[in-house]
C-alpha positions as CSV (number, residue, x, y, z in Angstrom):
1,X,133.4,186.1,50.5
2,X,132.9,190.1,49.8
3,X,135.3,192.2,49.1
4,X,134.3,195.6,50.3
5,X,137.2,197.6,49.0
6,X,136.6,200.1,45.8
7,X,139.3,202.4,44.0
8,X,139.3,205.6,46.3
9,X,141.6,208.2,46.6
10,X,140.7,209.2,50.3
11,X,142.4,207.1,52.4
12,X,140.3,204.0,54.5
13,X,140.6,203.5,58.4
14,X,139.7,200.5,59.9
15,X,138.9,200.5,63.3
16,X,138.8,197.7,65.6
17,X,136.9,198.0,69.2
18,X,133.7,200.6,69.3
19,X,134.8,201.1,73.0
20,X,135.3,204.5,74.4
21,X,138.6,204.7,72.0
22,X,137.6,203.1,68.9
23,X,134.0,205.1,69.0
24,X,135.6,208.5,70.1
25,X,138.1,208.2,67.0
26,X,135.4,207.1,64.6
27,X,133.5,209.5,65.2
28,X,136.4,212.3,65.2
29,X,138.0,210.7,62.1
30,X,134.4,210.7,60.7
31,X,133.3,214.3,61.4
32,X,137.0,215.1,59.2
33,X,135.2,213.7,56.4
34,X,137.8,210.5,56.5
35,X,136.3,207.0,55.0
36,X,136.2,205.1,58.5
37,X,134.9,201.7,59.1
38,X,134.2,200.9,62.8
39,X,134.0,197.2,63.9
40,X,132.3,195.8,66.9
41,X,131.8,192.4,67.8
42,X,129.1,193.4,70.3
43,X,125.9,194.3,69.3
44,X,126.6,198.3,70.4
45,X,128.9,200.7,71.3
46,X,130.7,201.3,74.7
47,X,130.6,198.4,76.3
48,X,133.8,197.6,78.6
49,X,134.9,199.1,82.0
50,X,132.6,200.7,84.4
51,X,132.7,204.7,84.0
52,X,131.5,207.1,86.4
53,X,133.3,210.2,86.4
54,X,135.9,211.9,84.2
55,X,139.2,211.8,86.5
56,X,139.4,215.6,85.8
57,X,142.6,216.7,87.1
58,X,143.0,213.3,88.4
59,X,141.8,213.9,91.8
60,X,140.6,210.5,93.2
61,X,144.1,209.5,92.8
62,X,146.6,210.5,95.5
63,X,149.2,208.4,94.0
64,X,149.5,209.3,90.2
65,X,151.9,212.7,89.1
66,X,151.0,215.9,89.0
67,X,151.5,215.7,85.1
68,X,149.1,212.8,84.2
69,X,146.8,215.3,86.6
70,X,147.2,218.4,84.1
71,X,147.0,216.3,81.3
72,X,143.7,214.5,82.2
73,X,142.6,217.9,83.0
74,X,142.7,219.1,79.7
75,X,141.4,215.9,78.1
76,X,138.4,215.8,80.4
77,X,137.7,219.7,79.5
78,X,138.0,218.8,75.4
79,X,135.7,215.7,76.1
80,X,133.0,217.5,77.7
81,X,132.9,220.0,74.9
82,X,132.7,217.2,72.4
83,X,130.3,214.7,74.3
84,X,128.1,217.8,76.1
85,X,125.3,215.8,77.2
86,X,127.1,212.9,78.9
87,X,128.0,214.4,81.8
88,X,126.1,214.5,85.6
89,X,126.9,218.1,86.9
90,X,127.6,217.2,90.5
91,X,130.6,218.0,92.6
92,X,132.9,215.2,94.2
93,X,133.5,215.2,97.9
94,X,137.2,214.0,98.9
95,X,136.8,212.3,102.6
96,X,140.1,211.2,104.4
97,X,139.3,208.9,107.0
98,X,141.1,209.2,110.6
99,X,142.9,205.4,110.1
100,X,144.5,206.6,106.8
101,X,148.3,207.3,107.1
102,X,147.9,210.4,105.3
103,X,146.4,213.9,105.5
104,X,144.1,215.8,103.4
105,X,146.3,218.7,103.3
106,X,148.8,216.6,101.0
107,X,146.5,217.2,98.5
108,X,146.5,221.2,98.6
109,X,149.3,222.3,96.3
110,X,148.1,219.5,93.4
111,X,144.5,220.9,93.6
112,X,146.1,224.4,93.5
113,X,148.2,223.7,90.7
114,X,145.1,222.2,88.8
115,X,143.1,225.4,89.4
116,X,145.8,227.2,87.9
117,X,145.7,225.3,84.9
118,X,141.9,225.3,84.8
119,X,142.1,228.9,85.3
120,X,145.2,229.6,82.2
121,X,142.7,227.4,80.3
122,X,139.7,229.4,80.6
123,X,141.3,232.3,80.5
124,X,142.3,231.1,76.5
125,X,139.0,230.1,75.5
126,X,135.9,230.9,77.5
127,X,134.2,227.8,75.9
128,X,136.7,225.4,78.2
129,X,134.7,227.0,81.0
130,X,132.8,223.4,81.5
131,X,133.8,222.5,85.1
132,X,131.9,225.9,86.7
133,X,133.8,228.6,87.0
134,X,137.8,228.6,88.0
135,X,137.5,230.3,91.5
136,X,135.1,227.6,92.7
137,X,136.9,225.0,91.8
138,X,137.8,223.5,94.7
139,X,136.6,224.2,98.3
140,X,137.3,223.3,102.0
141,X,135.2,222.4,104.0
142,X,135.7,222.1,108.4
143,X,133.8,220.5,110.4
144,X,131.9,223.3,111.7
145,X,131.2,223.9,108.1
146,X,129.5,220.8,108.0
147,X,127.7,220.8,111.3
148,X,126.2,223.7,109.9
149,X,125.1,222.1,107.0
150,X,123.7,219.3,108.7
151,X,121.3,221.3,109.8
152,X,119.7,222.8,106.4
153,X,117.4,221.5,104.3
154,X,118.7,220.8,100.3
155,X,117.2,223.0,97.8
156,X,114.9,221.4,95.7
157,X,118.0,222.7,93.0
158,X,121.1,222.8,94.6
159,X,122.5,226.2,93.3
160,X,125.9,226.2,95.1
161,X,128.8,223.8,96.8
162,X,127.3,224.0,100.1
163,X,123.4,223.0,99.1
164,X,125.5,219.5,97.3
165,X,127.4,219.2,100.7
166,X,123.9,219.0,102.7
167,X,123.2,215.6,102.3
168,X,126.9,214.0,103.2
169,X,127.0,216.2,106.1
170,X,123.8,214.7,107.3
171,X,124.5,211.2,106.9
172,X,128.5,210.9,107.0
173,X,129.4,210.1,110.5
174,X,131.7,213.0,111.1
175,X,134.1,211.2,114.1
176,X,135.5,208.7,111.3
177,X,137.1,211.8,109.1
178,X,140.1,214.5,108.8
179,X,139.3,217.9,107.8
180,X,139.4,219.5,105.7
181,X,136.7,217.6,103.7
182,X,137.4,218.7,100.2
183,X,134.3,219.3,97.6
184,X,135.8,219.3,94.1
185,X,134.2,220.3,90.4
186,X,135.0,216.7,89.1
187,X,131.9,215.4,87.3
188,X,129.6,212.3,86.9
189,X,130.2,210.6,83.2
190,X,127.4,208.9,81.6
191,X,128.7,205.5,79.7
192,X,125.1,205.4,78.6
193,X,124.6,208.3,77.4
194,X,128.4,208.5,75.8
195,X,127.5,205.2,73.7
196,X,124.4,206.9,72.8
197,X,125.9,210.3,71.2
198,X,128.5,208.2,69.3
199,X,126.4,206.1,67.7
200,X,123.7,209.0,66.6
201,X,126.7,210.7,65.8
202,X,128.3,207.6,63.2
203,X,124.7,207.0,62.0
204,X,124.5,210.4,60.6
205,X,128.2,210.9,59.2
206,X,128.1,209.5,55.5
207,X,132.0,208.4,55.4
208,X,131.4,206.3,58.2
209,X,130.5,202.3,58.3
210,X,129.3,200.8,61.4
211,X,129.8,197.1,61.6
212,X,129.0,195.4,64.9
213,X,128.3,191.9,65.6
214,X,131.2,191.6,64.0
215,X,134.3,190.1,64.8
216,X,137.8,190.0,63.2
217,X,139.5,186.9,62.6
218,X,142.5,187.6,60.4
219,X,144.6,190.6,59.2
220,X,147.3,190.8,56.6
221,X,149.4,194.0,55.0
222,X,149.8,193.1,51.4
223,X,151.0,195.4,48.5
224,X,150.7,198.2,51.5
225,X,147.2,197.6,52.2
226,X,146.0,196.1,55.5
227,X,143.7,192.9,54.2
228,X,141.1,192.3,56.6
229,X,138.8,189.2,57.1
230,X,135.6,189.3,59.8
231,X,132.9,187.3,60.4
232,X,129.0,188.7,61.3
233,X,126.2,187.5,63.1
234,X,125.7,184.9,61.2
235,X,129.4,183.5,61.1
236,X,129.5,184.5,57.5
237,X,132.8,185.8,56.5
238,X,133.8,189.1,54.9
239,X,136.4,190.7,53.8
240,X,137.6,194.5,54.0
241,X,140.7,196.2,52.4
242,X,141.8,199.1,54.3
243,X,145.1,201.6,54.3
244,X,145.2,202.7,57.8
245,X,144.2,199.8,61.1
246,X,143.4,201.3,64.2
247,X,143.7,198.8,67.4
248,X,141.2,199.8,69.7
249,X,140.4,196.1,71.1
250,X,140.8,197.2,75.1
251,X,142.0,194.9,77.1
252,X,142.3,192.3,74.0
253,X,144.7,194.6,72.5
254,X,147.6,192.5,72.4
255,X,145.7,189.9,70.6
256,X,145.4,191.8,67.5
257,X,149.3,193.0,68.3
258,X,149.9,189.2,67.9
259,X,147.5,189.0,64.7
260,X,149.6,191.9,62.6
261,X,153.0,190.9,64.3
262,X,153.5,194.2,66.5
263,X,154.4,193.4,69.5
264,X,153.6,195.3,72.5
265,X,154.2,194.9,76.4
266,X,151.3,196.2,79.1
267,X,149.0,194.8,81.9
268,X,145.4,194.3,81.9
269,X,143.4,194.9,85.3
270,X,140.1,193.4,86.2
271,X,137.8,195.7,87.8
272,X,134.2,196.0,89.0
273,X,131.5,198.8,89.9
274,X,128.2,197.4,91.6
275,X,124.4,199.0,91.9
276,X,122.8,199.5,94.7
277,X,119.5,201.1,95.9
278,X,119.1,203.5,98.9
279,X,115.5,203.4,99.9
280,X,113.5,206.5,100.8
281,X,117.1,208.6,100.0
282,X,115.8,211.4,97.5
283,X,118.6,213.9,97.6
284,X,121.0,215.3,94.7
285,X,124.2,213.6,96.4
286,X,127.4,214.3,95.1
287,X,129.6,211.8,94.5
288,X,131.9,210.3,97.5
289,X,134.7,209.5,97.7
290,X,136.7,208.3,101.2
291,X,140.5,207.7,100.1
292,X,141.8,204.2,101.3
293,X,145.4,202.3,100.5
294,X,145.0,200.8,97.5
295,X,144.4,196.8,97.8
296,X,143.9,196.8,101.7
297,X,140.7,196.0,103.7
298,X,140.5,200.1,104.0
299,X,140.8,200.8,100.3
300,X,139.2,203.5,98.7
301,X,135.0,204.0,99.3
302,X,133.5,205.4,96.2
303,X,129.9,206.0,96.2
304,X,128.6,207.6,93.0
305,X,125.0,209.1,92.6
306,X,122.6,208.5,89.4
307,X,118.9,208.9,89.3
308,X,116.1,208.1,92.2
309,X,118.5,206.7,94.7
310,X,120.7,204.5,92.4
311,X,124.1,204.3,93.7
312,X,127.3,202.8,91.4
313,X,129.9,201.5,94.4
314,X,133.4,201.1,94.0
315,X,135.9,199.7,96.7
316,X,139.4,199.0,95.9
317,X,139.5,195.9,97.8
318,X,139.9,192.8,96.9
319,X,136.3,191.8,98.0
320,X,134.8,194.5,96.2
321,X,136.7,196.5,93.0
322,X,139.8,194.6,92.4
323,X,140.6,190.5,92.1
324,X,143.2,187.9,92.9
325,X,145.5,187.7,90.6
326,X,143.6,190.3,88.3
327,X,146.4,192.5,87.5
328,X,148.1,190.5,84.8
329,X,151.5,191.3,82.4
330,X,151.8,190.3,78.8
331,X,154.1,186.5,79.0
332,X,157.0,186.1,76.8
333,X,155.6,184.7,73.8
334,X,152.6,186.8,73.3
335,X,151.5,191.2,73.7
336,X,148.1,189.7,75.3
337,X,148.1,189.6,79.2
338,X,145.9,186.2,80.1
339,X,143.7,186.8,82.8
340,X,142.5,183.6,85.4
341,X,140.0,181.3,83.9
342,X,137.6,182.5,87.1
343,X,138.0,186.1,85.6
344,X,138.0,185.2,81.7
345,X,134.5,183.5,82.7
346,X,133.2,186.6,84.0
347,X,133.6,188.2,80.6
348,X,132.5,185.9,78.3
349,X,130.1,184.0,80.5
350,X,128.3,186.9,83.5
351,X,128.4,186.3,87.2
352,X,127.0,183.8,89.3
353,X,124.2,185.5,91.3
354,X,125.5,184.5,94.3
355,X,128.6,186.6,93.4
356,X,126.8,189.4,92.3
357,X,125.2,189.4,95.9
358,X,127.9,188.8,97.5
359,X,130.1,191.7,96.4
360,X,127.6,194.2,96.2
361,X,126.7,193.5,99.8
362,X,130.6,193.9,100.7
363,X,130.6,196.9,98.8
364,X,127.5,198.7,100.6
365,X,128.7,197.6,104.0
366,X,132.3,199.4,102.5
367,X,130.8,202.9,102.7
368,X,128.2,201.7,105.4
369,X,131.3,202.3,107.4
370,X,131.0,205.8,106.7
371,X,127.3,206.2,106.5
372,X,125.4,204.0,108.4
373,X,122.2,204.3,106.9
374,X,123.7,203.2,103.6
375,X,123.5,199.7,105.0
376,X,119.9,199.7,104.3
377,X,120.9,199.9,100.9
378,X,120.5,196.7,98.4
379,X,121.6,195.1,95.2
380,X,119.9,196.5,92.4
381,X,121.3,195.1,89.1
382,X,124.3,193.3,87.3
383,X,127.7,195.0,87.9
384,X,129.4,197.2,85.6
385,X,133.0,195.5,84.6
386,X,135.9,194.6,82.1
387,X,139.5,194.5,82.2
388,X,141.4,197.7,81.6
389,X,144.8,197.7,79.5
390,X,147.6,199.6,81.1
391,X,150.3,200.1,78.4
392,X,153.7,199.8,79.6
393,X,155.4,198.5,83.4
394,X,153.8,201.3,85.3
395,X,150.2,200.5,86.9
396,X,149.6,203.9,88.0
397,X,149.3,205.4,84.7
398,X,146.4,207.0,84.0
399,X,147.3,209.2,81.2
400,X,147.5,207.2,77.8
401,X,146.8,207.6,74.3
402,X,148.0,206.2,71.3
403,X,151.2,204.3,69.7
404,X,152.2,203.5,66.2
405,X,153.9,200.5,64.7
406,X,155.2,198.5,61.7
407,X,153.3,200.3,58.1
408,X,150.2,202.0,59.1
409,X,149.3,200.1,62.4
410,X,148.6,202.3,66.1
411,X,147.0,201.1,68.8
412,X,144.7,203.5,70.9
413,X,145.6,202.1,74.6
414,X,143.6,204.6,77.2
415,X,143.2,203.9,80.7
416,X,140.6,206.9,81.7
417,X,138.0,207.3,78.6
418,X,139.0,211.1,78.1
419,X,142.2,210.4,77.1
420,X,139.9,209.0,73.7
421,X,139.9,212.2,71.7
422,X,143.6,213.2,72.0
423,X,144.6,209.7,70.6
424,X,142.0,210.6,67.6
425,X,144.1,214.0,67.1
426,X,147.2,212.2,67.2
427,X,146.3,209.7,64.5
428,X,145.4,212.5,62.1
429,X,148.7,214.1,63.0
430,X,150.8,211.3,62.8
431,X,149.3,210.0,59.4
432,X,148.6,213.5,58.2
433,X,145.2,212.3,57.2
434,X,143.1,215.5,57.2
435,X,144.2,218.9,55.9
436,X,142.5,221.3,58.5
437,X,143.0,223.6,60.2
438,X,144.6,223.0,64.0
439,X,143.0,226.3,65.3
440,X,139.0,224.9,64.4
441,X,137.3,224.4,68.2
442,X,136.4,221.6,68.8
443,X,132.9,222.6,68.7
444,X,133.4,223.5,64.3
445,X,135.3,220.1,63.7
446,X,132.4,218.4,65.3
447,X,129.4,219.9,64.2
448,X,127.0,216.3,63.9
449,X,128.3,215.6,67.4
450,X,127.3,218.2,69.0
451,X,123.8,218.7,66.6
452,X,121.6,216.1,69.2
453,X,119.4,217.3,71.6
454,X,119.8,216.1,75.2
455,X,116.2,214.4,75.9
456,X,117.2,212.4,72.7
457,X,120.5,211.1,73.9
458,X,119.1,210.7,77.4
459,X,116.1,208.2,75.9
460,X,118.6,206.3,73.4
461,X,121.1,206.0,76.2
462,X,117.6,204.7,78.7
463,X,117.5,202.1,75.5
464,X,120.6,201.0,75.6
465,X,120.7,200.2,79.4
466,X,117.3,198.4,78.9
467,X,119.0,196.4,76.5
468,X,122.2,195.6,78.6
469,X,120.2,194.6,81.7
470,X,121.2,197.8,83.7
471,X,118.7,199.9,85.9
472,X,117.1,202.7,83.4
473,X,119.0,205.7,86.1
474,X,122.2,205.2,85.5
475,X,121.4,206.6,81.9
476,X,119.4,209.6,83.5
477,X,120.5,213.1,83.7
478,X,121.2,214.4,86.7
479,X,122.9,217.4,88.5
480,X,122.2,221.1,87.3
């Protein structure tokens, strides 16, 4: 056994989970100059949920508040300033089809109200100027707007809303929709290219420890220290002696609440994205979305662009996105929600092919409804999934951040990833472990961060999907 603990008198944080939570407060901790140890037991970083866009303002969700919309808002601007080259700079098109019970106006005074806050915000600091500029940040669009469109050609560098709306205006059929269509300045987000920056970013920051392939096995708070024992690679066991433990274990969350005796109530939701190719389709698309009732056969179509005619599909169906029985609750006698053995298997074992066929096929056929060339689309890859923690009773909550409990215990709980760096400000709050100053940008408390050039993320990021099995586009830049 080793015993990696030495007489310091900065304090030590553990982390457990390199997710978009654990690696987002590693590396914020880190860039404080805090002693951090991150552990992993995959063999990178950012590996759990499919991500494809920040949820800025919260648009794609009609039924969440107008509060968790302003505050997602704010954490999506902060996380684009921290993690600059993660993002695909394309609009998001808001479709309401003519069966859904509601009306594309209802979403009018929300997406005013976030304008006004985007507006306040850039009004404050220029730099939070990341979304384009606050006047632009919505637009309507009629269907004589688009009938136009349909008949231009797309810039070779789409320079404005209207050159993104050219292509869904040629290929959505416009009978099946209300108007106003509404184009939005909510962005593409890189899961690629976000594990890539965080772990250039820990390998360079000297008070950090990266530890994956490892996996925790016991923890125990003695003489006010958090005793930790982990096993690598190689099933060898280790130990680690830290002051501070940080939960960040995703949907496994309550199993290290069990471990350390803090117990904690909240669901866990399986969920899938899928990967599709659209032959012969060379356009800068924005992403699509066609609003649905959640759980129904007409659930939400979400078609979302990456590089040379790679689509990620979402449908929240049951065929498609969402699962029997996949939203689970924590039992009686444990924090951990148990998910079915059919879904466990999926996590620790992959998909059957016939599965992966299956689904992706419903899922093109979903927005083939739409836009009936996409059914000459195919399966092009494994899906993206995991299982997404929801803290609390309430399963639309989006915005969520961090807990604490028992001596020197939190738990970072997020349900959109960039909810990630506001739970890293609030542990250093809470503990008061960093004396700095609260009126730093973010771009001076983060200077390694923000240090890498973009072709170098973008090819570490094309690594890492190689690695993972993924088609080498979904790590591409795209959008202008």
């Amino acid at each position: 056994m080793q015993n990696n603990s030495s007489n310091r008198q900065k304090p030590r944080i553990a982390i457990i989970g390199g997710g978009v939570a654990g690696a987002t407060a590693a590396v914020h901790l880190g860039e404080q100059g805090l002693d951090v140890v991150l552990m992993e037991r995959g063999p990178s970083l950012v590996n759990g949920p499919p991500i494809c866009h920040l949820h800025a303002g919260g648009n794609l969700y009609r039924e969440i508040s107008q509060q968790q919309c302003l505050d997602l808002l704010r954490q999506s601007v902060d996380t684009i300033r921290l993690y600059r080259h993660t993002v695909n700079k394309r609009p998001t098109v808001i479709a309401t089809p003519i069966t859904d019970p509601e009306h594309p106006q209802a979403l009018l005074p929300r997406l005013e109200a976030v304008k006004q806050a985007y507006q306040a915000m850039v009004q404050q600091d220029a730099c939070n100027a990341v979304l384009g500029a606050p006047d632009e940040y919505y637009q309507l669009y009629e269907r004589a707007d688009l009938e136009r469109l349909r008949l231009s050609s797309q810039p070779q560098e789409p320079a404005c809303m209207d050159d993104w709306l050219i292509p869904f205006a040629k290929h959505v059929d416009l009978d099946l929709i209300q108007y106003p269509v509404i184009a939005v300045q909510e962005y593409g987000w890189s899961v690629f290219r976000l594990a890539a920056t965080a772990m250039l970013t820990l390998q360079q920051l000297p008070h950090c420890q990266l530890l994956t392939n490892s996996t925790l096995v016991d923890a125990q708070m003695r003489d006010g220290q958090w005793h930790l024992t982990y096993h690598d690679e190689d099933s060898q066991p280790h130990t680690l002696v830290v002051d501070y433990l940080v939960n960040a274990c995703g949907y496994e969350t309550g199993k290290l609440d069990d471990l350390t005796k803090n117990p904690q109530y909240r669901m866990a939701e399986f969920k899938a994205a899928y990967i599709a190719k659209w032959p012969g389709e060379d356009s800068l698309w924005p992403e699509v979305i066609f609003h649905g009732q959640r759980g129904t056969p007409q659930g939400m179509a979400q078609l979302t662009p990456y590089a040379d005619g790679v689509f990620q599909l979402h449908g929240m169906t049951k065929a498609i996105t969402l699962f029997d029985d996949g939203l689970t609750r924590s039992p009686l006698h444990s924090s951990q929600p148990i998910l079915p053995d059919v879904l466990q298997m999926k996590l620790t074992n992959g998909w059957p092919d016939a599965v992966v066929e299956a689904r992706t096929r419903h899922a093109i056929a979903h927005i083939g409804k739409f836009m009936p060339d996409y059914c000459r689309a195919y399966p092009d890859g494994k899906p993206l999934f995991g299982a997404q923690q929801i803290p609390g009773e309430d399963e639309t909550l989006r915005a969520a951040d961090v807990s604490f409990s028992g001596h020197n215990y939190a738990r970072i709980e997020i349900v959109k990833g960039s909810s990630a760096l506001e739970a890293a400000r609030k542990l250093i709050a809470h503990w008061q472990l960093a004396d700095h100053s609260t009126l730093a940008s973010i771009e001076q408390q983060h200077p390694i961060s923000l240090s890498h050039a973009a072709d170098r993320v973008e090819q570490f990021a094309i690594e890492l999907a190689q690695a993972r099995g993924y088609p080498v586009e979904l790590a591409k830049i795209i959008g202008c």
